[in-house]
SELOVO-725211 format. One line per 3 residues: number of its first residue (from 1); for each residue x, y, z of C-alpha. Coordinates in Angstrom, 3 decimals. Example, Ala and Ser with C-alpha at 12.3 -4.5 7.8 and 13.67 -1.06 7.14 Angstrom:
BEGIN
1) 12.300/-4.500/7.800; 13.670/-1.060/7.140
// end
This chain:
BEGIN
1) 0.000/0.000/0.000; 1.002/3.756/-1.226; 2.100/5.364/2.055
4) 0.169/8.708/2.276; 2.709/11.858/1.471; 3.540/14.368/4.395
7) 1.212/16.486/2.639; -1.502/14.462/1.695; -1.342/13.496/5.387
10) -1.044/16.637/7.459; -4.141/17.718/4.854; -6.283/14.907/6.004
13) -5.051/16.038/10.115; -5.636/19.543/9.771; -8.593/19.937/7.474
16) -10.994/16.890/9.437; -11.073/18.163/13.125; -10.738/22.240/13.585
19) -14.478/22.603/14.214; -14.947/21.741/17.678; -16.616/24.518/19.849
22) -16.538/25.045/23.286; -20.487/25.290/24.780; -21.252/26.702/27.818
25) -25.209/26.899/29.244; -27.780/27.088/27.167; -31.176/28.091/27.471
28) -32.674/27.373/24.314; -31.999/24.228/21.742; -33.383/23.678/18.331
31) -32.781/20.980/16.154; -33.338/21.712/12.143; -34.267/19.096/9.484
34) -31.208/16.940/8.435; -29.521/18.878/5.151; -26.504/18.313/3.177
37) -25.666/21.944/4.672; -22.185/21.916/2.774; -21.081/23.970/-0.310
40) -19.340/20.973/-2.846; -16.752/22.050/-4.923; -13.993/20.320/-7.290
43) -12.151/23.182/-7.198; -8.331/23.922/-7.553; -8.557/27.036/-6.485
46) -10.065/26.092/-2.812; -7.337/23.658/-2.726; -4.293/26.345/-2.819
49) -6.450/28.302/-0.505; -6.910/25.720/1.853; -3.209/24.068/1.620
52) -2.080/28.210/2.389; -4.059/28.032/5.240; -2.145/25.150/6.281
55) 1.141/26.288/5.857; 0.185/28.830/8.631; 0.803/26.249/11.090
58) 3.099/23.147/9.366; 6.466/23.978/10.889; 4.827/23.028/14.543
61) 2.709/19.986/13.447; 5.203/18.770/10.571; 8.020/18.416/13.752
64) 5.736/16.533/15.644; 4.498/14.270/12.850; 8.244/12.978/12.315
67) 8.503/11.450/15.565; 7.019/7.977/15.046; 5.881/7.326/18.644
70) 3.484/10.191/19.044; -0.335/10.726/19.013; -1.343/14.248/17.996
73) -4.923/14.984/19.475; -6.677/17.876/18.511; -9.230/20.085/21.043
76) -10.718/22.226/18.165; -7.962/24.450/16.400; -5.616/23.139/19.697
79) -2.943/20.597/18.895; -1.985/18.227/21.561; 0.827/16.019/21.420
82) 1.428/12.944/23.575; 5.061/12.335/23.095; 7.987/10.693/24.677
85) 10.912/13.601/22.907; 10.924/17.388/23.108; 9.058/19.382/20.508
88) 10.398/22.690/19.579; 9.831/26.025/22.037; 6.244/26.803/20.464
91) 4.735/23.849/22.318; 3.933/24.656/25.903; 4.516/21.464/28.361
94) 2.260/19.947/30.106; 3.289/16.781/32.592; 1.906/13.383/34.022
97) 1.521/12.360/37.282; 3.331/9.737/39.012; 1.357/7.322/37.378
100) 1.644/8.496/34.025; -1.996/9.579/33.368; -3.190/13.368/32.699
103) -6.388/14.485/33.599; -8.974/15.523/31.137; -10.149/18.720/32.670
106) -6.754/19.833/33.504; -5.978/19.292/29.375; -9.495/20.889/28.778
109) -8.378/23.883/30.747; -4.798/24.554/29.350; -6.432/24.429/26.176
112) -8.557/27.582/26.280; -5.431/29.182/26.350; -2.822/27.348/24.262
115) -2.588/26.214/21.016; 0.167/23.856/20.948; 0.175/21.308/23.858
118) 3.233/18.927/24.598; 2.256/15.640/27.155; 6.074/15.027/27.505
121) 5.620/10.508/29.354; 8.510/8.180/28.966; 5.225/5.705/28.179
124) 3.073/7.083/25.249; 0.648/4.141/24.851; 0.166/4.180/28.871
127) -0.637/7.887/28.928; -2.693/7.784/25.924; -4.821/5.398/27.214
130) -5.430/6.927/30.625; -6.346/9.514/28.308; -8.721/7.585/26.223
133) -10.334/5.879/29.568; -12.065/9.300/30.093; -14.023/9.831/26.765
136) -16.450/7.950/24.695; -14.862/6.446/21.432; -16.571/7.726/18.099
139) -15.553/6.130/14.884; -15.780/7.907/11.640; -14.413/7.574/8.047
142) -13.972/10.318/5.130; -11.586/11.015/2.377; -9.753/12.582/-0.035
145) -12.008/12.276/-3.420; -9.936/12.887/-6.593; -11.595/13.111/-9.923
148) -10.277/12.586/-13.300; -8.605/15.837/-13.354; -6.692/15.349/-10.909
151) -9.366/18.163/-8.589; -10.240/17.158/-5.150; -13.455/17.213/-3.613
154) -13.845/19.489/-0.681; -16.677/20.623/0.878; -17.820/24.128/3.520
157) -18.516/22.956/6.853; -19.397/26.194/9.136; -17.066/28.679/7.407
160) -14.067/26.639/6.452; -12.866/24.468/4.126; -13.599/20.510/4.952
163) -13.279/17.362/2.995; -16.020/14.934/3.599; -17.017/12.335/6.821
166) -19.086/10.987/9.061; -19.859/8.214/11.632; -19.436/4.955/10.818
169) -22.786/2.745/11.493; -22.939/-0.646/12.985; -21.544/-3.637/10.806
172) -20.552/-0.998/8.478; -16.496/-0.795/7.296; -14.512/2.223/7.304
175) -13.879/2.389/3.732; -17.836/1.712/3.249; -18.439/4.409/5.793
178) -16.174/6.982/3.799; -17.686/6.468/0.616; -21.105/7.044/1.969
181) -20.325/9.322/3.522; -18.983/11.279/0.408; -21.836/10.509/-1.854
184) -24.602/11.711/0.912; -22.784/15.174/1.777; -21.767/15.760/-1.680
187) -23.847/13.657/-4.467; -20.685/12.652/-5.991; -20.410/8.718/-6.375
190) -17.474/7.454/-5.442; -15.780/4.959/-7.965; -13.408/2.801/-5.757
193) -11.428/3.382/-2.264; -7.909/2.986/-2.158; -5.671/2.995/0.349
196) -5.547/4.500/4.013; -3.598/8.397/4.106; -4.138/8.631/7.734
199) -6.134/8.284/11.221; -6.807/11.635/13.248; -8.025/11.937/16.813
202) -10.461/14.878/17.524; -12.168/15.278/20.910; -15.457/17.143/21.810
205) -18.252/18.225/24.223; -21.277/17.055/22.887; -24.090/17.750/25.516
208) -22.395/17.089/28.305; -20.624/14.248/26.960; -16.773/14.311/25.766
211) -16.098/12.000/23.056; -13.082/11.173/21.371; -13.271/10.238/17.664
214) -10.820/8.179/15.903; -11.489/9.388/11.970; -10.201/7.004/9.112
217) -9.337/9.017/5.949; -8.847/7.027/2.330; -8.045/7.719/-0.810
220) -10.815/7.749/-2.977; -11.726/8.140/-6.865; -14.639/9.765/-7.961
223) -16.967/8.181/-11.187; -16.228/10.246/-14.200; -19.668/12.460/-15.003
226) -20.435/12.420/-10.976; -22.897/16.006/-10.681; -22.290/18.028/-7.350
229) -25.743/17.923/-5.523; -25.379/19.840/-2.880; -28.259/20.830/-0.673
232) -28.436/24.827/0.021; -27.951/26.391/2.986; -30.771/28.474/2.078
235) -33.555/26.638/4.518; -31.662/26.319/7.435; -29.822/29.655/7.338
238) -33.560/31.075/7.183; -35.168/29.368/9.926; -32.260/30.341/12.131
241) -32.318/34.311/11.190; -36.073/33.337/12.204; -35.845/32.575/15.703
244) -32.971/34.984/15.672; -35.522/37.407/15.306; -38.232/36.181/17.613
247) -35.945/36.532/20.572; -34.235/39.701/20.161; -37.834/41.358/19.488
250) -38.449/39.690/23.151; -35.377/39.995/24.999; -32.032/39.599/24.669
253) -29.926/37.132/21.750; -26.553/36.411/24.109; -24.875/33.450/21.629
256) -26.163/31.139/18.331; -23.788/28.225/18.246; -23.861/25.866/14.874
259) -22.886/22.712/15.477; -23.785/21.436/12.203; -24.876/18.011/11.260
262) -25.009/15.650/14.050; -26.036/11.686/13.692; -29.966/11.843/16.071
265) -30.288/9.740/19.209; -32.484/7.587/17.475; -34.735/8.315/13.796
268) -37.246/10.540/13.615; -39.300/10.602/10.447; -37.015/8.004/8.670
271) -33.441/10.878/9.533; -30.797/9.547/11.213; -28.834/12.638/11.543
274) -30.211/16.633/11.967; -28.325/20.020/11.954; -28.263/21.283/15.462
277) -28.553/24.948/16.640; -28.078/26.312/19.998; -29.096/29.280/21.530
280) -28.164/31.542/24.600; -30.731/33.805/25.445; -32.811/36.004/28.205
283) -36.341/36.613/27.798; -39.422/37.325/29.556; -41.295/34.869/31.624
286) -44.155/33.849/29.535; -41.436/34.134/26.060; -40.439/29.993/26.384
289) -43.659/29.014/26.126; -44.314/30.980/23.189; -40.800/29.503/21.550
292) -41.948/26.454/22.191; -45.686/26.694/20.630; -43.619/28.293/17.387
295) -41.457/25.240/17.185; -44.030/22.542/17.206; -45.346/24.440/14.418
298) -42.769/25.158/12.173; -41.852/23.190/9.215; -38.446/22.046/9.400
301) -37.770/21.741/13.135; -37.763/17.755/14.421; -37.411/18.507/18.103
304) -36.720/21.284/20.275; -36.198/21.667/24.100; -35.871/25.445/26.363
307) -33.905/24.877/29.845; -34.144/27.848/31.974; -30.640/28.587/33.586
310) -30.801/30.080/37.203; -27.998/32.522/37.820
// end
């Protein structure tokens, strides 16, 4: 098998897991229709903008990637490195206790405030699993989708530049995963799977719950005449400006946090997976009840809660 170039590589690393945002209380919670919410693009031009972007930070993650016994972990657009050698000066250090482990909040916490972590153990596979022992494991698969032109297939996830993924579903295998995947978030079918470029690690709050997921990304070859089907942004974008407006004409909008598509608890109406939208907000007493009468009603929304926060 092809072994994945440093390029091709740190791509697939940088480009799958910079999306992860830090929630804090929230009062009100609405849950839109599933959507293929991403712009689709074979586009050459997106690909020198992207790989710029990347540059940006290489010299940091490109001398922790050539140490072989190393996992590189990323915290949204944090890096951290579990390593048993030195990294250069723009890594701040964080230790183990006698035992090896590091705590999750204590990682959580230095990671508000600094981008590149070093976890300097003389045991990398003891500390990473200590590590591992305190989130839920998430598997996932996407790729790198290359056309006859040589053009690959990226995709806009929340602002930025993404290439294609998703959970992997019971009895299903990674490469099947990452070619569904590809063909339900973009419409492009996806000819054969090659081989593996690379495994990242991204970990998340997701409603209380941190997760850690372990995403697979292949190679991939896109059918010649495949059409880009993406679905707009259009709907969604609208209901939220919607609500937007219903709560700033009744108190005050504090935050609107996109997490994007997220696989549901269990199906509702035949979807497995919806985009979720989160709101932070302070309104009059008899406002919730009126949210919640508009959201039962409202085309598009599958389910919807309102927690009030005391202060």
């Amino acid at each position: 098998m092809r072994r994945a170039s440093r390029f091709e590589s740190d791509l697939a690393k940088r480009v799958s897991g910079l999306h992860i945002t830090k929630y804090g209380r929230q009062r009100c919670t609405t849950e839109t229709r599933s959507g293929k919410l991403r712009q689709r693009i074979f586009c050459a031009v997106a690909f020198a903008y992207l790989f710029s972007y990347l540059c940006s930070r290489a010299a940091a993650s490109m001398a922790a990637s050539d140490i072989m016994d190393t996992y590189t972990i990323y915290f949204a657009d944090v890096s951290v490195v579990i390593t048993s050698q030195p990294l250069p000066s723009i890594y701040s250090v964080m230790e183990c206790d006698d035992e090896l482990r590091i705590s999750r909040t204590n990682l959580v916490k230095k990671a508000e405030t600094d981008k590149y972590i070093a976890v300097l153990t003389p045991d990398v596979e003891r500390t990473m699993a200590s590590l591992a022992a305190q989130f839920v494991q998430v598997e996932a698969a996407g790729g790198v989708a290359v056309n006859g032109l040589g053009r690959r297939l990226l995709i806009r996830r929340n602002g930025r530049w993404d290439l294609p993924k998703g959970h992997r579903e019971a009895g299903e295998s990674l490469e099947a995963c990452a070619a569904r995947e590809t063909e339900e978030e973009t419409g492009v079918h996806v000819a054969s799977v090659g081989g593996l470029l690379c495994t990242t690690i991204h970990c998340y709050n997701l409603y209380g719950r941190w997760e850690m997921k372990h995403t697979s990304w292949f190679e991939m070859r896109a059918a010649e005449g495949s059409v880009l089907r993406p679905q707009g942004e259009e709907g969604i974008a609208a209901l939220v400006e919607k609500f937007k407006g219903i709560v700033e004409a009744h108190g005050t909008l504090t935050s609107v946090d996109e997490w994007g598509k997220r696989r549901l608890a269990y199906p509702i109406n035949d979807l497995i997976e919806g985009y979720y939208v989160y709101m932070t907000c302070e309104v009059t007493p008899e406002m919730p009840a009126e949210l919640d009468r508009v959201f039962k009603i409202t085309d598009g929304i599958l389910r919807s809660i309102i927690v009030a926060v005391e202060e």
